[in-house]
N, C-alpha and C positions, 0 to 999 in steps of 0.2 A: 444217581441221576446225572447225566451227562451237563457240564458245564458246572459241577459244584466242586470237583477237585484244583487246584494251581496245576501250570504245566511242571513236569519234573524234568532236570537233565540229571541223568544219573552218570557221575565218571568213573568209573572200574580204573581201577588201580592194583597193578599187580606183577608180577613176573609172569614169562611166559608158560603156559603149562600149570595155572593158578588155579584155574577152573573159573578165569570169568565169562567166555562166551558160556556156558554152560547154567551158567547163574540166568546171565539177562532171556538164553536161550525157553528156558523153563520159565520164568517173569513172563513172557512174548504170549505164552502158551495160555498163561493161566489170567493175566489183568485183560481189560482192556482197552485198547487205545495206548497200546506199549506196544513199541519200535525198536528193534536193536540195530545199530548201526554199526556194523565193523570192519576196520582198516587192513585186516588181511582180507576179507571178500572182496573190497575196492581194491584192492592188487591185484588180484586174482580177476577180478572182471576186466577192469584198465588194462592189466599187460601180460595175463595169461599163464604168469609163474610169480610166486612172494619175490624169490631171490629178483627177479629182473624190477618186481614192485619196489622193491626198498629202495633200490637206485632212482626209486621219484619221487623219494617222503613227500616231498614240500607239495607237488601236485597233489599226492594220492589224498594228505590233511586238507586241503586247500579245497579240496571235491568234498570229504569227510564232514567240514563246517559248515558248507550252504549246505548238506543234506539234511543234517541236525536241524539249521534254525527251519529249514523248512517245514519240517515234521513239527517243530515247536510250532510252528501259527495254529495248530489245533488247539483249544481253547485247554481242554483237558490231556494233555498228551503227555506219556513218560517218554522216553529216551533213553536210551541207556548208550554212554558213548565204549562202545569196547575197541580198548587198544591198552598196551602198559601204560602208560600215560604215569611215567615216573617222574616226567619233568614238575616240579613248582609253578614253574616259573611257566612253563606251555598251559597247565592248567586254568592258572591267573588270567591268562589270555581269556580262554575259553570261556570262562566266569566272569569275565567285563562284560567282553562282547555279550553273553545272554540277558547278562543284566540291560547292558544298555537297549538291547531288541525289545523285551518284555519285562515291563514289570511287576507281574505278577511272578512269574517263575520262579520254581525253587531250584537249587544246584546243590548236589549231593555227592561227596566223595564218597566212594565207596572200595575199601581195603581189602582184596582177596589176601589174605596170607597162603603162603604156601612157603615152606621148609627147601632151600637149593635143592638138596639133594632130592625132594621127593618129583621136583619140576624136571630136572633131570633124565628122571627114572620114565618121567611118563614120553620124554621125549623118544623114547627108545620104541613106543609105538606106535610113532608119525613116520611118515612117509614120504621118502624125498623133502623136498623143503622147506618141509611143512617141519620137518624135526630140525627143532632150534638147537647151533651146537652149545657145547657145556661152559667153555669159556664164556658166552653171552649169555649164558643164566648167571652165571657170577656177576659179572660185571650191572647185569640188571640190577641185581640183590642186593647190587653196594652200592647202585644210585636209585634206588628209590626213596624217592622225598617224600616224607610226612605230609598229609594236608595241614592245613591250618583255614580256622574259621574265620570268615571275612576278607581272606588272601585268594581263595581258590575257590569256595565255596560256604555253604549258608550254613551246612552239616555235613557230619562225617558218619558213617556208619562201616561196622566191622566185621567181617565173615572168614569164612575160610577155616584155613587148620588152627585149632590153640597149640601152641610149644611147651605149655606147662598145663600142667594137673591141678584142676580146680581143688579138686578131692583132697589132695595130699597138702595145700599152702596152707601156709599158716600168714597172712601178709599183715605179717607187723613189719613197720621199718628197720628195728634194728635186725631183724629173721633176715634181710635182705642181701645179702651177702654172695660174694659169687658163691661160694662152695653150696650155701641153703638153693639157690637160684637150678645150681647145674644140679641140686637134687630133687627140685622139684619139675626141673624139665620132663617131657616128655621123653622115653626112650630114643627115638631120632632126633629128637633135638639137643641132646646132652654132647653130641660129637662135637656140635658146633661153637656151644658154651665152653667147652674144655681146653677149643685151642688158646684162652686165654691165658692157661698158666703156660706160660713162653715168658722168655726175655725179649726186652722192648730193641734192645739190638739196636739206639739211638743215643744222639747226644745228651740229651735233654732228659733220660731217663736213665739212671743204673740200675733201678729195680726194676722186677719183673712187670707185666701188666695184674696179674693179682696182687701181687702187693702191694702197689700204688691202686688199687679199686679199694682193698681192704683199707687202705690207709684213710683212704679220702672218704668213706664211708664213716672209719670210727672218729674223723674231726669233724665231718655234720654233726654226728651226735654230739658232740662236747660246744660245738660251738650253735646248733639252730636251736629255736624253740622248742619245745616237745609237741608240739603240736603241728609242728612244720611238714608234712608228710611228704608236698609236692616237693621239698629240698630232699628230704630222704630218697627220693624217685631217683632223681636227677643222680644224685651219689652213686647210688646202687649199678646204676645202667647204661651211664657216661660214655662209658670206653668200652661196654662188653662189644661192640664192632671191631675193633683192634686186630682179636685174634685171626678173626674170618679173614681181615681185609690185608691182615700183613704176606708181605710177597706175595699180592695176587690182584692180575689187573694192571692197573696204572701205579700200583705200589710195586709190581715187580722189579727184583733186582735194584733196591734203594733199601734208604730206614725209615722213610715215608710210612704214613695211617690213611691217608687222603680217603675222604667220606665214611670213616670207622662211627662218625655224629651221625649220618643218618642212617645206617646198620644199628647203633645202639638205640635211638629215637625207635627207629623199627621194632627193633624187641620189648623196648616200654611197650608201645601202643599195643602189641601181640597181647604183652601178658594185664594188662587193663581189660582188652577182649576173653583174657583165660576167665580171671578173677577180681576184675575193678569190682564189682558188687562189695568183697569185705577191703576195700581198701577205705572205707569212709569217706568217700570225697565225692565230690558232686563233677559231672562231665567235665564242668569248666574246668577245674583244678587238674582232673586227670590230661587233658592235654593244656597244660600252662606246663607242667610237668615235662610232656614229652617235647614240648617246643623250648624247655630251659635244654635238653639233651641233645636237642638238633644245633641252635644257636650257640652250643657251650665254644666251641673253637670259635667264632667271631667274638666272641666277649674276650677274648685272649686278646686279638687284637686292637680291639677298642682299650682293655686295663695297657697293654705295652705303649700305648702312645700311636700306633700305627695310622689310628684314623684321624679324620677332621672331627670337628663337632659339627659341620654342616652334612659331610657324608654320614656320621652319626646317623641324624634325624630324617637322612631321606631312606638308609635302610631300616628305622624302627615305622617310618609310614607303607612301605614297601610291604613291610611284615608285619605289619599293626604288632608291633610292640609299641606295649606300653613304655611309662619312666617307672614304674613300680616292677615290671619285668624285667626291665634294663638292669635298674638295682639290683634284682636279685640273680642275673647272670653274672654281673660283676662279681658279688658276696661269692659266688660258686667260682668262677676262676683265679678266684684268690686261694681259693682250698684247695685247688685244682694246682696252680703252681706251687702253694707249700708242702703238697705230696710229690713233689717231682724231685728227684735226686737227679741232678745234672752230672757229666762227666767233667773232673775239674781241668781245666788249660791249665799247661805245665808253662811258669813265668822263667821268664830268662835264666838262663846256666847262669 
């Protein structure tokens, strides 16, 4: 019956070549009173080629959001916003402003996964430039942000490819291990998990990245509850971004990791979407988990002294962290620092 549903903004979240017009495209077909709205068509209408489109982001988005909220004054209306929409922080926008137009609305992140290489692969049968190059699938793939609930949206929902094999997990926390992870990956996804055993090729680390994973893995165990699962997450999944993000991007040609935390967040949530059913944990938990994995590099700087305690509290309102979240990032970059083998400075002749 028309007028019994809330309006929906659905935001597709993904790399390019994820398969999310294809999602809302097939939604459009089959609800109704479903809209899809996407910012490559508004380029392509606006100014007749993507490449000359992108040179207007700010107009092409700026057309993008009156279209949306307009579609939203329908009483019962979905929406689906398609574009990557890797930003947090653009997202949060997007999710104010509807909140404050209507209050009924719901806002719904929505996570296409897809595997680099296989976005990649399908570039190859786009056409002129509509084919996104490979460098900017990577670069995509190491900044896409996590949603988080109450920062961006009301709910999150998960699609797309799994990385690992439901079939084959066994997910107990202590199973969780890189070497059990890269064996329960999915065949295309084990390439990616693998670049991990590499050396960190940094100051701050003498051990490899598997080593320091394995390490900081087996001092949750000695040191959380047994019941602690969302820490065991955190452990396990922390840094597996590392491998992907070293020398490539804006790490190129440094000993920089820069967004290796939302690459690892990204693979928690992936594999919550494989097999959270036998992980025992209830939604909430499963992303407290990937948000301790996103946040684990700012708790480093908050434990070093770096911040204020007013900057503190305006980025735990920012990102509705809690003080009991807070806590528990700290607890984690403490175990996080006593697995780091630094390079020792050699004191005076």
């Amino acid at each position: 019956m028309r007028g019994s549903r809330m309006r929906q903004l659905i935001i597709l979240i993904g790399i390019s070549g994820s398969g999310k017009s294809t999602i809302a495209k097939e939604q459009e077909k089959v609800k109704q009173n479903t809209k899809r709205i996407s910012s490559d068509e508004l380029r392509l209408q606006l100014y007749g080629t993507l490449s000359e489109g992108n040179q207007h982001n700010a107009r092409v988005f700026e057309i993008m959001n009156k279209t949306v909220f307009k579609e939203l004054e329908e009483k019962d209306a979905i929406v689906y916003y398609d574009a990557t929409n890797l930003s947090r922080k653009r997202r949060a926008h997007l999710y104010q402003e509807a909140k404050r137009r209507f209050t009924d609305v719901k806002v719904i992140c929505q996570v296409v996964f897809c595997n680099p290489e296989l976005a990649k692969l399908r570039q190859t049968y786009r056409i002129g430039d509509e084919a996104v190059p490979n460098d900017v699938i990577e670069r995509q793939f190491m900044n896409l942000q996590v949603p988080r609930v109450s920062v961006d949206c009301d709910d999150i929902v998960l699609s797309g490819e799994c990385w690992f094999d439901k079939g084959e997990v066994i997910a107990h926390r202590v199973r969780l291990t890189l070497r059990a992870l890269v064996y329960y990956a999915t065949d295309a996804f084990k390439p990616l998990l693998k670049l991990n055993y590499a050396p960190h090729e940094s100051k701050w680390h003498t051990e490899s990245i598997d080593v320091h994973i394995l390490a900081v893995n087996n001092t949750a165990v000695q040191r959380y509850e047994a019941k602690d699962t969302s820490s065991f997450l955190a452990a396990a999944f922390h840094d597996l971004g590392k491998g992907y993000v070293k020398n490539r991007g804006i790490n190129f040609g440094t000993s920089h990791y820069l967004t290796h935390e939302a690459v690892g967040a990204q693979i928690l949530l992936n594999a919550i979407h494989c097999f959270g059913d036998l992980l025992e944990l209830d939604k909430e938990e499963c992303l407290e988990a990937v948000e301790r994995v996103y946040q684990h590099m700012i708790a480093h700087q908050i434990r070093n002294g770096n911040w204020s305690e007013k900057t503190i509290k305006k980025w735990q309102v920012k990102h509705d962290i809690s003080d009991e979240l807070l806590i528990n990032l700290l607890k984690f970059a403490e175990i996080d620092a006593l697995c780091s083998i630094p390079v020792k400075e050699e004191g005076p002749a």
